[in-house]
C-alpha positions in Angstrom: 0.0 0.0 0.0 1.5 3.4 -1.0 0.8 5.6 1.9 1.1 9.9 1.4 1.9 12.3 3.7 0.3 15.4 4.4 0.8 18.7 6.6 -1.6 20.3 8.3 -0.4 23.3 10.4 2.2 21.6 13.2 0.2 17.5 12.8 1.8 14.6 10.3 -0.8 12.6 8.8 0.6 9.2 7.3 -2.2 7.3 5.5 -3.2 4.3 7.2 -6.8 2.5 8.0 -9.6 5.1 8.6 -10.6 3.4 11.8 -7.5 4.2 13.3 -7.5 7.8 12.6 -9.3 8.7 15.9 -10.0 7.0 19.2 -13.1 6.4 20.9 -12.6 8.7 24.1 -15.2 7.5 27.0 -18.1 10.3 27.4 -16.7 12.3 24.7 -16.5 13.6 21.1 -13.6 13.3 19.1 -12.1 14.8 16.1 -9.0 15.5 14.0 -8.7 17.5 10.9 -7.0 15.4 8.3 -7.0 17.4 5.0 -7.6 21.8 5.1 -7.2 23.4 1.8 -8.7 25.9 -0.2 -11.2 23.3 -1.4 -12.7 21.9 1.8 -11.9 19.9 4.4 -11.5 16.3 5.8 -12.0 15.9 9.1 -12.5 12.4 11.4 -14.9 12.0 14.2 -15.3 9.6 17.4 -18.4 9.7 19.4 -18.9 7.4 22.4 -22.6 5.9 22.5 -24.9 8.8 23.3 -23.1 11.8 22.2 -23.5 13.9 19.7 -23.7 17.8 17.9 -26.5 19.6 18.3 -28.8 21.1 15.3 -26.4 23.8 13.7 -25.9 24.8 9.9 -23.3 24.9 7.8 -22.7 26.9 4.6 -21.2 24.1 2.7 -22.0 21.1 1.4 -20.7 18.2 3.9 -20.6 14.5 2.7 -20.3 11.9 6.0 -19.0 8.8 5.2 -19.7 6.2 8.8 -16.6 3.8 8.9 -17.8 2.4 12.1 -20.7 1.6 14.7 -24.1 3.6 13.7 -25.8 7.0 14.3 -29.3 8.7 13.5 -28.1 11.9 11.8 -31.2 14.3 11.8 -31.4 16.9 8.3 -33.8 19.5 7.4 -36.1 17.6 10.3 -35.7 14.4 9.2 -33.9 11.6 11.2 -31.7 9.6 9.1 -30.5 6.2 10.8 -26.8 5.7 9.2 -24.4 2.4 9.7 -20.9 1.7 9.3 -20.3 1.4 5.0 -23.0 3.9 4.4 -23.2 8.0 3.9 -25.4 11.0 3.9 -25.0 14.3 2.1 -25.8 17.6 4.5 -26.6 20.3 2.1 -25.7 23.4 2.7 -27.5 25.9 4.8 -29.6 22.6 5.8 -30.2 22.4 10.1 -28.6 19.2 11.3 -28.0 17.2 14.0 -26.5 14.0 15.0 -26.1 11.6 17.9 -24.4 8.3 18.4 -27.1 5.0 18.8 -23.8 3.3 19.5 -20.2 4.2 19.5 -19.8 6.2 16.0 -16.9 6.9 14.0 -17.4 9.0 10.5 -15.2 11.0 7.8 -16.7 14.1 7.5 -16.1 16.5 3.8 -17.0 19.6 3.5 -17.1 20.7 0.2 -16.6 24.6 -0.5 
């Protein structure tokens, strides 16, 4: 496997599995920003069971990709139940919300 290597301010990010990107934290939500250019953003997220973001906006597109465990990711309203392999498009300017059914872990674009 050819891995490449990007910088992002002062973090190193060697390509590897997209499980391992973040860790489950108990009680908590994690993230780290893999990818920030003029384009969007790539950004990985841990949520133990339970947590979640509450309903905000966002005035990009955002594309969330679930790589592990399962959510129910609410948009424009409408409660969306998401599992690991499968993904959801957040349109921009659209209220949304998620929280984690069970521990959750998801890549996350936003798309300028």
């Amino acid at each position: 496997m050819t891995t490449t290597q990007e910088r992002v301010g002062t973090a190193k990010f060697t390509g590897g599995k997209a499980l391992d990107l973040v860790a489950y934290q108990t009680g908590a939500v994690v993230s780290r920003e893999i990818v920030k250019g003029g384009g969007g953003t790539v950004t990985a997220f841990a949520f133990d069971e339970g947590q979640g973001l509450s309903e905000h906006t966002a005035p990009f597109d955002a594309l969330v990709q679930v790589i592990d465990g399962s959510a129910e990711i609410t948009v424009g309203g409408k409660p969306h139940a998401v599992a690991a392999g499968e993904m959801i498009l957040m349109p921009a300017k659209a209220p949304h919300a998620l929280k984690a059914v069970e521990k959750f872990k998801m890549i996350l674009v936003m798309i300028r």
